[in-house]
N, C-alpha and C positions, 0 to 999 in steps of 0.2 A: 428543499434544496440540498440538503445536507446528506438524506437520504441518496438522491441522485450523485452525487459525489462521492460518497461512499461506495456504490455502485461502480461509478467510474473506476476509479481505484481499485479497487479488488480486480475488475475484469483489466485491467491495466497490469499490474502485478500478475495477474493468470497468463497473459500473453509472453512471457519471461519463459515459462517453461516448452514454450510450443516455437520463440525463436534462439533461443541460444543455447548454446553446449552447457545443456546440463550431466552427460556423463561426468564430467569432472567433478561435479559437487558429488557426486555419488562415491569418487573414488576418494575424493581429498574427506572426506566427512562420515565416510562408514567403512569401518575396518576391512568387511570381509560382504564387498556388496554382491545383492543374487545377481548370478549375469545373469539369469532369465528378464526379471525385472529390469535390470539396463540394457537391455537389449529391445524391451518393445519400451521405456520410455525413449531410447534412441530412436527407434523408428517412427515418432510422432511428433519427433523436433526436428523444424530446421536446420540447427546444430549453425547455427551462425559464427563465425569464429572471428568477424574483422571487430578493429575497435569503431570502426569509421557510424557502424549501426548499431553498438552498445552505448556511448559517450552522450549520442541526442536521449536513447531512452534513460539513460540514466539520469540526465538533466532533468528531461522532461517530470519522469518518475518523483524525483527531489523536491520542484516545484509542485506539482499536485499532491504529494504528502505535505508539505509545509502550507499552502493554500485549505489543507484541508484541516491542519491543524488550528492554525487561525477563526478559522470561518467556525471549527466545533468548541474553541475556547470563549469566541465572541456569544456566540449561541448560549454556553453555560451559564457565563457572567450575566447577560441578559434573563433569560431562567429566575436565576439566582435574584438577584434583585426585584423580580415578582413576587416573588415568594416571601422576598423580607419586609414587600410596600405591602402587602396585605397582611402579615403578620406584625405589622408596626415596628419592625426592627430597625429602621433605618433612620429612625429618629428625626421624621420631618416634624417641625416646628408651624404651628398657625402666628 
């Protein structure tokens, strides 16, 4: 499961550069950007400019990073506690 959410996520984040104005991060973030290279990632983005379609994916976005944070911290702790019931570390008592 963790795998497929993981999955989710990345291709969620990838979707980021193909709908919103990424020129800006180009200019606000690299001193002297190639305009070749801004110029064919403009042309392969939507260039989304309203808040109205940024605000749901950013919620959204926020939620499935925190869902995914949980779900991989529950996983470890789980892990973790196998490891320690087979290695007798967790000091069960008969």
């Amino acid at each position: 499961m963790l795998k497929t959410l993981y999955t989710l996520l990345a291709l969620y984040i990838a979707t980021w550069f193909f709908i919103f104005l990424v020129e800006w991060w180009f200019r606000a973030h690299i001193g002297n950007p190639n305009i070749a290279l801004l110029k064919a990632v403009k042309s392969i983005s939507l260039n989304v400019y309203t808040d109205e379609y940024y605000a749901p994916y950013s919620l959204l976005l926020t939620v499935i990073e925190y869902i995914t944070l949980v779900l991989t911290i529950i996983s470890r702790i789980k892990f973790l506690k196998i490891i320690a019931t087979e290695n007798g570390l967790l000091g069960h008592r008969k």
